[in-house]
N, C-alpha and C positions, 0 to 999 in steps of 0.2 A: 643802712650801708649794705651793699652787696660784697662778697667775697668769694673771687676763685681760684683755685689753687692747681696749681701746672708745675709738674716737677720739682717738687718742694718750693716754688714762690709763688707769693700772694700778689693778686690782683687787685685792688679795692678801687668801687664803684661807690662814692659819697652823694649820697643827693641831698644837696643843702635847697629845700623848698621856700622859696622869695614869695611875698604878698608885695603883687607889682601896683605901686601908688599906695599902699594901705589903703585899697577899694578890694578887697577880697578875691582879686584873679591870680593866680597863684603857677608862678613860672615853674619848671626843673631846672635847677642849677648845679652839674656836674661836675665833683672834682672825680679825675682820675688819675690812679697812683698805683706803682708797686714797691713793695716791701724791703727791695733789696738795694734800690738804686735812692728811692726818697723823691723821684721825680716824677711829675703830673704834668696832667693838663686840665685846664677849666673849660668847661662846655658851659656856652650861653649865661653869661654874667647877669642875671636879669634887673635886681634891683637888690636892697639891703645890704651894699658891699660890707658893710662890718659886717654882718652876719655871713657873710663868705668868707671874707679874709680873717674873723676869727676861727671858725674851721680850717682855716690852712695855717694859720699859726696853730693848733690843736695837734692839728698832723707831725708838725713837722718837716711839710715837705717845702720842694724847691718846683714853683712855678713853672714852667720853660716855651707852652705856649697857651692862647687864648681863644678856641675856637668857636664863631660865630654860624650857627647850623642854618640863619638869616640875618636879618640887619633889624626886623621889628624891634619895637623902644622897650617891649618888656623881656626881648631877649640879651640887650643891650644896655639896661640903664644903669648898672652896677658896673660897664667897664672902664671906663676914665679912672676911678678911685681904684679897680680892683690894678688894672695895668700901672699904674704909680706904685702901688705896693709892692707887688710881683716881677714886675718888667718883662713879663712874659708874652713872647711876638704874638700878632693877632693875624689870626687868619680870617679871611672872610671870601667866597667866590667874587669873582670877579665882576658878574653881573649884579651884586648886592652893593658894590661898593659907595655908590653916588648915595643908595637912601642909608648908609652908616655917616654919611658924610652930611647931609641934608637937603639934599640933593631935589631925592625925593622922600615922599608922604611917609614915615617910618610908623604915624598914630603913636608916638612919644607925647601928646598932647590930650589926647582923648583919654590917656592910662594913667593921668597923674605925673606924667613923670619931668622932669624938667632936662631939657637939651644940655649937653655940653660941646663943650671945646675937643674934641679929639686930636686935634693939629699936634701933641706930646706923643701920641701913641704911635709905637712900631707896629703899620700893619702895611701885612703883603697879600696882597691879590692872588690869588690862588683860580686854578682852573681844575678841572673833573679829572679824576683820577691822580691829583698828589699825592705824593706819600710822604711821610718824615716819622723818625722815632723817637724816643722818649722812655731812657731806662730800657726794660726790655719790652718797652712796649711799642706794637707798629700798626700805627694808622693809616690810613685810606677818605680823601676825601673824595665823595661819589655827588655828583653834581643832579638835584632833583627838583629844580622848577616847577613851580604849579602853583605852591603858596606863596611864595614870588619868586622872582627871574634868577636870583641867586641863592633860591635853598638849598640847603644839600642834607648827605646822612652823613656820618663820621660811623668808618669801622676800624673798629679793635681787632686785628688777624689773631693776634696770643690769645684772648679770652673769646674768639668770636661773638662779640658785640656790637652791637648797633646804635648806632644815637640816631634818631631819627627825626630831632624837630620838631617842627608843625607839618612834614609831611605823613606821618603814618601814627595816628595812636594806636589805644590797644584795642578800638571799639567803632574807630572810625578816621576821616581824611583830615587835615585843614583844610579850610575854610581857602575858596579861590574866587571874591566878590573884590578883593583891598588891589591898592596899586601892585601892579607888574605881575598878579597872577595871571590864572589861565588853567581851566577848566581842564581842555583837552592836554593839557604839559604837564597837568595833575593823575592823569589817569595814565602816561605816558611811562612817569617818573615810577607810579606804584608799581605797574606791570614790571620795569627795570627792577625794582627792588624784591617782587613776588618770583621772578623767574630766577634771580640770583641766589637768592637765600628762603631756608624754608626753616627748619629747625634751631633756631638762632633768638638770641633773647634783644628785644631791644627797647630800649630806652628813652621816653617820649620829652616831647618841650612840657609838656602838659600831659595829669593824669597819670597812671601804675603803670608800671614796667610790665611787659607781658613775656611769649614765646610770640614768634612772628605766627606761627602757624595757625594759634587763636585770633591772633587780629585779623587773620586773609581774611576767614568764615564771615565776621561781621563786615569788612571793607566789600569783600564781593558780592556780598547782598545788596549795600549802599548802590554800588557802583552798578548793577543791575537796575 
């Protein structure tokens, strides 16, 4: 668990890590929460919802939404059950909506994981640059294409934090070979995120949280 402290209130960053299919790929599954209100949000439900939602019965806290940083099945295969539990709205960009829906290729197949019914779920399509809060905390969805047509990052302005998906780890890019990425929308997407923020911690789909400023150095040798 991560914790930051602002003006006498706590921050807290959970990362509950999922084994997506029990074949040993291993998602980041984000709750985040502050101390004074009891209310979070989930980043990327990937798989093991009892093992998410007994960390949020642990907590304590109160759900309110459910943010999808893509639509891939091991970012996803934990939210039918986690959303029944929580009932906390799901976001998801707007370009990602068809493959949350099955639209298209999500590779929920190739990961072990078994499809569901989403038709119960409250989800709003969301476009680049929403915002909405949650207790005192204020997010930022930034719209980042490449590892497909609807990734995004999710920033935290109170703790300046970063969630970053499958677009930016701490050591290198996702992968842009699967449906609706894009190579050039992936180097597009990082420049937007390198020129905005530099000194900023963030928070991957996969693999250690870093400082962004460690990850440029290995990203722009890649990218060279």
């Amino acid at each position: 668990a991560f914790k930051i402290t602002l003006g006498g209130k706590m921050i807290n960053i959970e990362n509950v890590r999922v084994n997506v299919g029990g074949l040993g790929h291993f998602t980041n599954t984000y709750i985040v929460y502050d101390d004074v209100e009891k209310e979070g949000i989930i980043v990327d439900p990937g798989y093991e919802a009892n093992k998410i939602i007994s960390k949020i019965v642990e907590l304590g806290i109160s759900i309110k939404y459910i943010v999808l940083t893509h639509a891939h099945g091991d970012h996803t295969g934990a939210l039918k059950e986690v959303y029944e539990y929580t009932k906390g709205k799901v976001l998801i960009h707007e370009n990602d909506y068809d493959m949350l829906i099955g639209k298209v290729e999500d590779y929920s197949i190739a990961q072990g994981i078994k499809r569901k019914d989403l038709s119960s779920c409250d989800i709003e399509k969301v476009k680049d640059n929403f915002c909405f809060r949650v207790g005192i905390l204020n997010f930022e969805i930034i719209h980042t294409p490449g590892h497909t047509a609807g990734g995004i990052c999710l920033f935290e302005k109170t703790s300046n934090c970063l969630f970053t998906g499958d677009t930016i780890f701490y050591d290198c890019y996702g992968r842009c070979d699967l449906a609706t990425a894009n190579f050039e929308e992936m180097v597009n997407s990082i420049q937007k995120i390198f020129d905005r923020f530099d000194d900023i911690m963030i928070y991957p789909g996969h693999g250690r949280a870093t400082n962004l400023s460690k990850a440029k150095k290995y990203i722009r040798m890649l990218l060279k």
